[in-house]
Residue, then its C-alpha position, 0 to 999 in steps of 0.5 A: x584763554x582767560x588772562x589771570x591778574x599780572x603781577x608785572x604789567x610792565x614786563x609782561x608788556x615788554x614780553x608781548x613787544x618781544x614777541x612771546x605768546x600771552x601764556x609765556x609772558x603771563x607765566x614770566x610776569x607772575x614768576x617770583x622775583x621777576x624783574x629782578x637781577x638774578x645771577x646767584x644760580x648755577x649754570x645748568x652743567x653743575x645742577x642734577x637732573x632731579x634739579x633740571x627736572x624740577x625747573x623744566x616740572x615748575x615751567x611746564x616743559x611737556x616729555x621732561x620725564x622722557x629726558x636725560x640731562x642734556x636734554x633737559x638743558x636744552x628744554x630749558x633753554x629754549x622754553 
């Protein structure tokens, strides 16, 4: 695989030490606003499955259109 430029080379190289493959910590570093604090989301239980759907679409989740709700919470996390 050929590795596009990294936004966040400091997470990305933390990503590798915690063992996630190059794909992962290349798609985490290059993700907007990582690194930063986050909390203002909802927890998956209040959003829709079209919200689910839409994140699990944005992070590459393979079968998301076969899922349900809570299979989708799921998916997501442990992507």
């Amino acid at each position: 695989m050929d590795i596009p430029s990294i936004k966040n080379e400091d997470q990305y190289e933390a990503l590798r030490e915690k063992g996630y493959s190059k794909e992962k910590s290349v798609r985490i570093a290059n993700s907007p606003n990582s690194g930063k604090k986050g909390g203002k989301a909802k927890p998956y239980e209040e959003r829709t499955k079209e919200e689910l759907y839409e994140q699990a679409k944005n992070i590459g989740i393979d079968g998301r259109s076969k899922m349900d709700k809570a299979e989708l919470i799921h998916a997501l996390r442990n992507n």
